[in-house]
Each structure stands twice: as C-alpha cells, then as structure tokens.
DSSP file (Angstrom, degrees, kcal/mol; ACC not computed):
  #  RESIDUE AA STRUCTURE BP1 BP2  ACC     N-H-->O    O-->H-N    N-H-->O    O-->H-N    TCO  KAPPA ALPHA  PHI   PSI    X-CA   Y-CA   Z-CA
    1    1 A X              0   0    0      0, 0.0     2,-0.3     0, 0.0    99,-0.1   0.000 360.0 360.0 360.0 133.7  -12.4  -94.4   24.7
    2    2 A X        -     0   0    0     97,-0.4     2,-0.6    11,-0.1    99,-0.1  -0.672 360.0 -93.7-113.0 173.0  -10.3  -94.9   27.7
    3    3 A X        -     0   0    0     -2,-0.3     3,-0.1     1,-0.1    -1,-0.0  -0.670  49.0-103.8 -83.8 132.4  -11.4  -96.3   31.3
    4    4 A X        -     0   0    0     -2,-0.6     2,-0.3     1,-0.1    98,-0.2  -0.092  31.9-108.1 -61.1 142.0  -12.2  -93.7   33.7
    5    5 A X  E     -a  102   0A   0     96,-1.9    98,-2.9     6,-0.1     2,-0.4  -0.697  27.4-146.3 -84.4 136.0   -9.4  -92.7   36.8
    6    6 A X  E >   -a  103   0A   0     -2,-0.3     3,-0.9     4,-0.2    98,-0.1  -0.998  35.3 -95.1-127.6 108.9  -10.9  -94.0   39.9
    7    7 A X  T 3  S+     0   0    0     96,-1.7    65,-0.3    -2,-0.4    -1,-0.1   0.341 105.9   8.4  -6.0 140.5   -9.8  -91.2   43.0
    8    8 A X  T 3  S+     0   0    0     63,-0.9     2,-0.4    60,-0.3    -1,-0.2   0.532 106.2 102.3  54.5   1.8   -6.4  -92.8   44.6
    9    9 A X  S <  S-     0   0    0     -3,-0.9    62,-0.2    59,-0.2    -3,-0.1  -0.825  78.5 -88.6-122.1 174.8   -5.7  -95.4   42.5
   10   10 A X        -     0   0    0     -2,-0.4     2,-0.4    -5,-0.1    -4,-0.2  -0.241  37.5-164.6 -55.5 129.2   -3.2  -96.2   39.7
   11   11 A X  B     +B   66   0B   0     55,-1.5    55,-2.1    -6,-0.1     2,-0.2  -0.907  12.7 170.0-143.0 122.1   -4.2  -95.3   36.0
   12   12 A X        +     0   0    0     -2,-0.4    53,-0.2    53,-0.2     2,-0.2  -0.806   0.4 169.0-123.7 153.9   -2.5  -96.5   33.0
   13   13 A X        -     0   0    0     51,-0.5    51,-2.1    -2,-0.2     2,-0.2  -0.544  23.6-145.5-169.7 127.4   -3.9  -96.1   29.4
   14   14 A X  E     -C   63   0C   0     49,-0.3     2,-0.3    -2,-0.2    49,-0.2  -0.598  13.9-156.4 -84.4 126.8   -1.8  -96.8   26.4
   15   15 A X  E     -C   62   0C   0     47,-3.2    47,-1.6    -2,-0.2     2,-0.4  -0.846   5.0-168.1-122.5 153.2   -2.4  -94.4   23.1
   16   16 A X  E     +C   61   0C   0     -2,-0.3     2,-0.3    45,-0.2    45,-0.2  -0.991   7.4 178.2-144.6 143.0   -1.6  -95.6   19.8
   17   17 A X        -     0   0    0     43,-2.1     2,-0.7    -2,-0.4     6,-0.3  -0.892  17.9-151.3-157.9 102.6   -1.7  -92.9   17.3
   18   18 A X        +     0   0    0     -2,-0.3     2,-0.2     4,-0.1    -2,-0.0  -0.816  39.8 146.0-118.6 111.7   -0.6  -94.2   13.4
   19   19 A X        -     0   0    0     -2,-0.7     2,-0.2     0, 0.0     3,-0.1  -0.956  44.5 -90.1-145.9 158.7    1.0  -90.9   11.8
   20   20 A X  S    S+     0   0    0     -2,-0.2     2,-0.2     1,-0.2    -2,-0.1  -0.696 113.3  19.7-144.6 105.6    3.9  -90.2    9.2
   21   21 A X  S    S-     0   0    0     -2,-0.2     2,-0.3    38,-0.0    -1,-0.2   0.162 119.1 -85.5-116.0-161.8    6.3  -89.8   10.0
   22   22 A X        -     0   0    0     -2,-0.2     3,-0.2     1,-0.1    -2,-0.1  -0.467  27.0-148.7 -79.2 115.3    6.2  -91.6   13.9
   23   23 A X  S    S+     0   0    0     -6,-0.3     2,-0.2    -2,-0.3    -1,-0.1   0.144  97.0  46.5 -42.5  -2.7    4.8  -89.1   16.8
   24   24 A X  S    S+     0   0    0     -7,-0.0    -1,-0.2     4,-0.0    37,-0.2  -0.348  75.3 170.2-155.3  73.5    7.0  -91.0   18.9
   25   25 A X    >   -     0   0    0     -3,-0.2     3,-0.9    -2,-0.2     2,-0.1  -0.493  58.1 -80.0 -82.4 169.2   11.1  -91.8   17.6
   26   26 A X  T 3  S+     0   0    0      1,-0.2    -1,-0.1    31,-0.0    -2,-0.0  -0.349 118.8  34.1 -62.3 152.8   13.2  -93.2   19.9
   27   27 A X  T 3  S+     0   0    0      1,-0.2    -1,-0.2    -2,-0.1    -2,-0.1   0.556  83.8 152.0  57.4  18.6   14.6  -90.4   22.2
   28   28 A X    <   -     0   0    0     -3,-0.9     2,-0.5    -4,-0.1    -1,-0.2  -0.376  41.6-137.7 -60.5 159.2   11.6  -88.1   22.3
   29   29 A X        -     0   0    0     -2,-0.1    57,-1.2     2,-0.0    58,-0.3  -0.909  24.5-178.4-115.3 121.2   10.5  -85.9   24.8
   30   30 A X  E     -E   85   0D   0     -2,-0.5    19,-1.4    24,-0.2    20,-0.5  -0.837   8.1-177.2-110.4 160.0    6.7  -85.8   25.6
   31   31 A X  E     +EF  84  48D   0     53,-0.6    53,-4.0    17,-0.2     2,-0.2  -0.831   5.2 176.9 -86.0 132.4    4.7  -83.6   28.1
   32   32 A X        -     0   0    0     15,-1.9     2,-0.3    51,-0.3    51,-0.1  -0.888  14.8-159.5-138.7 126.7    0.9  -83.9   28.7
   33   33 A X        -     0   0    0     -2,-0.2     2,-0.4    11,-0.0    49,-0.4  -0.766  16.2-146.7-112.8 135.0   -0.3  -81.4   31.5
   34   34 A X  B     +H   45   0E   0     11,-2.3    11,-0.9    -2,-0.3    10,-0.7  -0.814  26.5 164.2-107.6 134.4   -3.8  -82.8   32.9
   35   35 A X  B     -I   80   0F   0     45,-2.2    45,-3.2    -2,-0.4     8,-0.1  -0.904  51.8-108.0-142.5 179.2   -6.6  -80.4   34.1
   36   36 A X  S    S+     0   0    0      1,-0.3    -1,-0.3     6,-0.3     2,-0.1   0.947 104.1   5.9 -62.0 -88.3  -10.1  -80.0   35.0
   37   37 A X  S    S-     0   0    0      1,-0.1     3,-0.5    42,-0.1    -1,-0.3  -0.579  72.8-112.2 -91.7 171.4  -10.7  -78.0   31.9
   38   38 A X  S    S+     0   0    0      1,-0.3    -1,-0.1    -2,-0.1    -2,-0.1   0.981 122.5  52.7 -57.5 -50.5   -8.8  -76.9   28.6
   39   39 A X  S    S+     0   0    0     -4,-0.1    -1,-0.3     2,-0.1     2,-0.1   0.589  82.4 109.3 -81.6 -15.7   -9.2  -73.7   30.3
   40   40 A X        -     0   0    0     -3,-0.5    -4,-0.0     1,-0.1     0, 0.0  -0.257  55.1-143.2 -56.3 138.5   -8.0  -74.0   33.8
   41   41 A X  S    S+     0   0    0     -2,-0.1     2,-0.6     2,-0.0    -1,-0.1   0.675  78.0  73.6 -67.0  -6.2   -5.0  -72.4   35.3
   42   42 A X        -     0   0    0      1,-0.0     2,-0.8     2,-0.0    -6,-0.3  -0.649  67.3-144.3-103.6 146.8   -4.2  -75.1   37.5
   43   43 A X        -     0   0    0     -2,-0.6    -8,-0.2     1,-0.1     3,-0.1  -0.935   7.2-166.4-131.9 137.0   -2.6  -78.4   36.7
   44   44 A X  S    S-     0   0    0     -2,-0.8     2,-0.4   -10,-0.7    -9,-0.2   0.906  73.3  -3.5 -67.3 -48.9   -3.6  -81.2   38.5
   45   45 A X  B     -H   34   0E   0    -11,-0.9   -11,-2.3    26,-0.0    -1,-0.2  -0.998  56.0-133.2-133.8 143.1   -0.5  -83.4   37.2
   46   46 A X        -     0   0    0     -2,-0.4   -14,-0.2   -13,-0.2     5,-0.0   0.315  14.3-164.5 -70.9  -1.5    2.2  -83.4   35.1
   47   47 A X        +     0   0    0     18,-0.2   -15,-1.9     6,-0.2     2,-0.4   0.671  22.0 159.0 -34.5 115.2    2.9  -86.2   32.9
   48   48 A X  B >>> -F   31   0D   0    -17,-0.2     5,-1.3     1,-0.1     4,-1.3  -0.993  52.6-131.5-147.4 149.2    6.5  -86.4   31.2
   49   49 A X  T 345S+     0   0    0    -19,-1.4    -1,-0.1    -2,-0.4   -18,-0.1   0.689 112.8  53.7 -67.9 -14.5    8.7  -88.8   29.6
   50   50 A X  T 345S+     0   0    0    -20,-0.5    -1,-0.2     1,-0.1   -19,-0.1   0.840 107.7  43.7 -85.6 -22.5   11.4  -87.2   32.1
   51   51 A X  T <45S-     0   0    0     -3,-1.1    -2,-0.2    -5,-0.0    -1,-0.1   0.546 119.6-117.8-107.3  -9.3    9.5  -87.7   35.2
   52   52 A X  T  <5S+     0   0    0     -4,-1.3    -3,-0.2     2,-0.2     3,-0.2   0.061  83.8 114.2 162.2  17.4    8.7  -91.4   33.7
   53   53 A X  S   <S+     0   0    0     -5,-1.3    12,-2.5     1,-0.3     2,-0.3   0.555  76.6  50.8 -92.9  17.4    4.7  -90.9   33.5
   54   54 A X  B    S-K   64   0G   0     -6,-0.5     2,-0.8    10,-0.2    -1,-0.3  -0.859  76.7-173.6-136.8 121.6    4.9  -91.0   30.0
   55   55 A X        -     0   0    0      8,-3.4     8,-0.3    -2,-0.3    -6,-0.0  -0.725  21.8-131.8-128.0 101.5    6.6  -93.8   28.5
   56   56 A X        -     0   0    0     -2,-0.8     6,-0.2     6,-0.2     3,-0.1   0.003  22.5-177.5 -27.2 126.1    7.5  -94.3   24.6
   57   57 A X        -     0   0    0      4,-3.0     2,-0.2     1,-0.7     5,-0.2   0.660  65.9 -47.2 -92.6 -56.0    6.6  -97.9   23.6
   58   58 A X  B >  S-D   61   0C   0      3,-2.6     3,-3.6     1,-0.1    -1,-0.7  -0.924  87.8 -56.1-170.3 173.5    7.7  -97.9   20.3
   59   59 A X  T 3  S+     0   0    0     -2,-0.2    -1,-0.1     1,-0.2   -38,-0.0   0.615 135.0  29.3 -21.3 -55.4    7.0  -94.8   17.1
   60   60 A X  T 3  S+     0   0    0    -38,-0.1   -43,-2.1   -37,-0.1     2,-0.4   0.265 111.2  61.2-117.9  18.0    3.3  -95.1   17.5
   61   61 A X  E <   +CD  16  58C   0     -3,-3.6    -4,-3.0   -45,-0.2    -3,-2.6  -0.995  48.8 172.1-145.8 143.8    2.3  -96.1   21.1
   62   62 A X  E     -C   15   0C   0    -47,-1.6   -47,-3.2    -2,-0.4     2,-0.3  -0.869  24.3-134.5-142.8 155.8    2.8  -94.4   24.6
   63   63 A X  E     -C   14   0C   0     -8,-0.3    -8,-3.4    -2,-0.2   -49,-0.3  -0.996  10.1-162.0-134.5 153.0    1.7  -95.0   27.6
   64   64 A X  B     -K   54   0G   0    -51,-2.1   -51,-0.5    -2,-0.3     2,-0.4  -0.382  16.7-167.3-102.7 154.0    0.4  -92.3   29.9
   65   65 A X        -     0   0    0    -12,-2.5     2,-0.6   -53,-0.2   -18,-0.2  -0.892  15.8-161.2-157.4 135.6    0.2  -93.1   34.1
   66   66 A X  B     -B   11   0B   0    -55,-2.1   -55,-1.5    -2,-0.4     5,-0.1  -0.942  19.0-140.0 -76.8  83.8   -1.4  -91.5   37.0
   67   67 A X    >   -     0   0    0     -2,-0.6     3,-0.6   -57,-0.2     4,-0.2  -0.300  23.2-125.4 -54.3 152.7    0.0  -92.5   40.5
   68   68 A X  G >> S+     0   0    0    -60,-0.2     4,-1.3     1,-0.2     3,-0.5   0.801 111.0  72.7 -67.6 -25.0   -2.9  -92.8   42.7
   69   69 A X  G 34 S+     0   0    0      1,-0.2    -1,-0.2     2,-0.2    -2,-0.1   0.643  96.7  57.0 -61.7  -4.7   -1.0  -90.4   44.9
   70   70 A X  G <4 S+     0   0    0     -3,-0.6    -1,-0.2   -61,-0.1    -2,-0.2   0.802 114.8  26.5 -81.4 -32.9   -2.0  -88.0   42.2
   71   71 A X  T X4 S+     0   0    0     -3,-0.5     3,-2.1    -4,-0.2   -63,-0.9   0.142  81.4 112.9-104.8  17.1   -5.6  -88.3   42.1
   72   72 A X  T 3< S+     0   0    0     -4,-1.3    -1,-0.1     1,-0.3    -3,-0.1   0.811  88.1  38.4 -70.4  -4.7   -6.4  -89.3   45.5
   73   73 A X  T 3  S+     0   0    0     -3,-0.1     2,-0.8    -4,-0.1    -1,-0.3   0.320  81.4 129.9-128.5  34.0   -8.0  -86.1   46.0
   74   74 A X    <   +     0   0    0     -3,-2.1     2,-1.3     1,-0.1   -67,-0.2  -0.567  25.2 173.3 -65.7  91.6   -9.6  -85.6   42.8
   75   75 A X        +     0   0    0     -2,-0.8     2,-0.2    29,-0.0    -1,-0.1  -0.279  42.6 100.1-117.5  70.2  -13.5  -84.7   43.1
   76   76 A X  S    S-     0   0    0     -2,-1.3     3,-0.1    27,-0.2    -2,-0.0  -0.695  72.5-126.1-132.0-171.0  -14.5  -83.9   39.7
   77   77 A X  S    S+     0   0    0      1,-0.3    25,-9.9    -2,-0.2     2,-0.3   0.765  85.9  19.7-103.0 -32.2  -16.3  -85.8   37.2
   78   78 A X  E     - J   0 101F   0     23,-0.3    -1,-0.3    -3,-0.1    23,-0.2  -0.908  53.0-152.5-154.0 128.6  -13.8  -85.4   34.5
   79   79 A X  E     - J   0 100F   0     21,-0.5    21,-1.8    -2,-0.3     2,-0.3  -0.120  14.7-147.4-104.6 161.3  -10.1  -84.5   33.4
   80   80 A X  E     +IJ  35  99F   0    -45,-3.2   -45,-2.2    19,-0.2     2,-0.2  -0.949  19.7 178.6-131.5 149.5   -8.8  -82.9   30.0
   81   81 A X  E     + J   0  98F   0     17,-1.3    17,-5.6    -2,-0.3     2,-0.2  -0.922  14.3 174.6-156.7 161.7   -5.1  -83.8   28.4
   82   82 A X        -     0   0    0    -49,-0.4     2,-0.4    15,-0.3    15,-0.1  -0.508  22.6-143.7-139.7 166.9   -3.4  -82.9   25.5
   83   83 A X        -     0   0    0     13,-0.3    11,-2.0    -2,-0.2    12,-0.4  -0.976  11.2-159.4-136.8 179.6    0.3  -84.0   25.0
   84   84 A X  E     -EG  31  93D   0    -53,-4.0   -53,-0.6    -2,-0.4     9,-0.2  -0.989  18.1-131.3-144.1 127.7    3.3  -82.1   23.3
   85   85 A X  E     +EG  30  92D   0      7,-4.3     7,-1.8    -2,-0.4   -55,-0.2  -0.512  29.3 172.4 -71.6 156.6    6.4  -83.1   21.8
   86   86 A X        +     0   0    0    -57,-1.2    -1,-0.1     5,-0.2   -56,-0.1   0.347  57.8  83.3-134.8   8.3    9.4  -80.9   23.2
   87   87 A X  S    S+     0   0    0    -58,-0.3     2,-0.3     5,-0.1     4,-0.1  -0.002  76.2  87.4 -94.4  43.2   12.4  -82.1   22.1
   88   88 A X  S    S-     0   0    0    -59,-0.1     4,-0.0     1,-0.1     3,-0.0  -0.694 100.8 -93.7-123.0 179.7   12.0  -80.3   18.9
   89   89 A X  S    S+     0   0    0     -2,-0.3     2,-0.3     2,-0.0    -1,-0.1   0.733 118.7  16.7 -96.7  -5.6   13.3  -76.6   18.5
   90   90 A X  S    S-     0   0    0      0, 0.0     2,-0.1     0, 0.0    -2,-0.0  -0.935 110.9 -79.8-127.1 174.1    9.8  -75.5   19.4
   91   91 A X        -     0   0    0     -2,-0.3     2,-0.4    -4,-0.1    -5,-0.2  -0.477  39.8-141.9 -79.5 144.1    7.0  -77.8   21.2
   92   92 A X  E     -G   85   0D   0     -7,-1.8    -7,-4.3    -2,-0.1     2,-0.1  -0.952   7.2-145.4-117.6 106.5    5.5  -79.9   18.8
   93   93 A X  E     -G   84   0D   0     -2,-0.4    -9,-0.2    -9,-0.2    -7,-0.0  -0.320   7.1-156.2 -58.6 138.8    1.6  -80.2   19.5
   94   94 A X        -     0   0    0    -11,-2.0    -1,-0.2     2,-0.2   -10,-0.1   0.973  31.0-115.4 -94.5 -45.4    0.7  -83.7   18.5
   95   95 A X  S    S+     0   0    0    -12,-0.4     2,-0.2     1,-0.3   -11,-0.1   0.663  73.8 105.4  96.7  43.5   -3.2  -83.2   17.8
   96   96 A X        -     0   0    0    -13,-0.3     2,-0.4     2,-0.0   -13,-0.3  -0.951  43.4-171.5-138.2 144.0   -4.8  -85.0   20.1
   97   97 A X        -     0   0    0     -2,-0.2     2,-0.3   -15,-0.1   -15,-0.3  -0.930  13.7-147.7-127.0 159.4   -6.8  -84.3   23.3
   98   98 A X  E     -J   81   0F   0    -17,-5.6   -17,-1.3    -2,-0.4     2,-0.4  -0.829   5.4-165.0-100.6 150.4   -8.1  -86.8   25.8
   99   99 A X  E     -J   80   0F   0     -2,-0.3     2,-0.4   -19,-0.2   -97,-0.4  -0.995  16.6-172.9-123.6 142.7  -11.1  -86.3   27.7
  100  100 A X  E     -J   79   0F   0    -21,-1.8     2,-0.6    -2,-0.4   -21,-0.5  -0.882  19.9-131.3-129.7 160.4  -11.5  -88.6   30.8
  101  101 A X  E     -J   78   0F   0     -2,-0.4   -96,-1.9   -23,-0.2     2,-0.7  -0.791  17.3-147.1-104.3 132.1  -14.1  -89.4   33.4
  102  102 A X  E     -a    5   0A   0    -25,-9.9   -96,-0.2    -2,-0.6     2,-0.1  -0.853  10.8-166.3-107.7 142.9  -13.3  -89.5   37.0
  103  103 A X  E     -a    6   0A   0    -98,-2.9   -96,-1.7    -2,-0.7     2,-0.4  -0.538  21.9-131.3 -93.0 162.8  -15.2  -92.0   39.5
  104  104 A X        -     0   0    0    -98,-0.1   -29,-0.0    -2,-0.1     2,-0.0  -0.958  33.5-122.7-119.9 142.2  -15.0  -91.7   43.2
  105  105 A X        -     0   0    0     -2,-0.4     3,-0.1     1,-0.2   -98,-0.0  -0.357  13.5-155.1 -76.0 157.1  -14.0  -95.4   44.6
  106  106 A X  S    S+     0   0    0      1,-0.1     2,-0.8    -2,-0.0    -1,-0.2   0.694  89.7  53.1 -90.1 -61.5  -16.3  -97.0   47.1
  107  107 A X  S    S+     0   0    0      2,-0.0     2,-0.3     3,-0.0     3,-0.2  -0.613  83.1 121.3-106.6 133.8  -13.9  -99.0   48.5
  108  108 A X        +     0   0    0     -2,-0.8  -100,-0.0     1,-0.2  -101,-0.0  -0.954  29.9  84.9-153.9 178.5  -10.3  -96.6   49.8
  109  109 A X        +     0   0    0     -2,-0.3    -1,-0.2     1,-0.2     2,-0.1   0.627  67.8 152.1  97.0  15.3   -8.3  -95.8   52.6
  110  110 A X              0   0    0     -3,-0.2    -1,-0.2     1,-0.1    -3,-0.0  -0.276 360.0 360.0 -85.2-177.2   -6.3  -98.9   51.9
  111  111 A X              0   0    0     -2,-0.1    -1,-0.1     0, 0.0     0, 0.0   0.644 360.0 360.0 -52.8 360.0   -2.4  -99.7   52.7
C-alpha cells in the first residue's frame, strides 16, 4: 500500500519487487505513465529513469517521484500507474500496476 499524493507536494514511494531474474539490472530503462484511469487518454505525468523520476536502487527496488509541480493541480481522488521496461528490443511490461489515492492539502500556497 503506498501513502497517498497530497496536491502540490513532493511524492516518493520506493517498490521492491523480488523476481528472477532482477526487474531492475544495472543500466535499465524504466517508464511509468500516471493517469486518472487505466483508460484515459491523457497523462498526467511521465515518470522515467531518463528524466530521473524513476530511479534504480539496486535489481529489485526503484523509486518512483512526483514533483509537487506535477500534481499541484490534481483534483481527483485517485491515480493509476503501471511501469515498463524499454531498454529491451521491445517494452518489457513488468506486471505490476499501482493504484494511488490523492488528498487535497489543507495547508498550500507555500514558498
């Protein structure tokens, strides 16, 4: 279960996922594209080990992040994400999807 994105702020959440062989060698490439639903056309964010918002810990742990300048205008209850290897000679689904709750903050508008 992870901890819910609260609108505008920073969200880190570390996955650990014990497969063989390792979902995660050194010098992978990961995407997970975050939406409302599995079924929407839009994506809300990108997450990618190239743009650094998903970052290899070691084979079996990544951790995903959310700038708050990403959600800050998020007014839904709850996000879906999936991720995918691509540095394979097709994208490699890993088989997992996230589902997450979003909060709206009481206190915002800060520096």
């Amino acid at each position: 279960m992870s901890r819910p994105i609260i609108s505008g702020y920073e969200w880190r959440q570390r996955i650990r996922v014990v497969a063989s062989p390792a979902l995660f060698p050194v010098g992978c490439a990961l995407t997970a594209q975050v939406r409302s639903t599995r079924q929407s056309p839009q994506v809300l964010t990108e997450l990618t080990t190239a743009n650094s918002k998903i970052t290899r810990i070691d084979d079996n742990t990544i951790e995903l992040l959310i700038p708050s300048s990403d959600s800050l205008d998020w007014q839904l209850r709850e996000v879906v994400m999936d991720c995918v290897r691509t540095d394979t000679p097709t994208p490699q689904h890993l088989g997992f999807r996230l589902r997450v709750r979003v909060a709206q903050p009481v206190t915002r508008g800060l520096p």
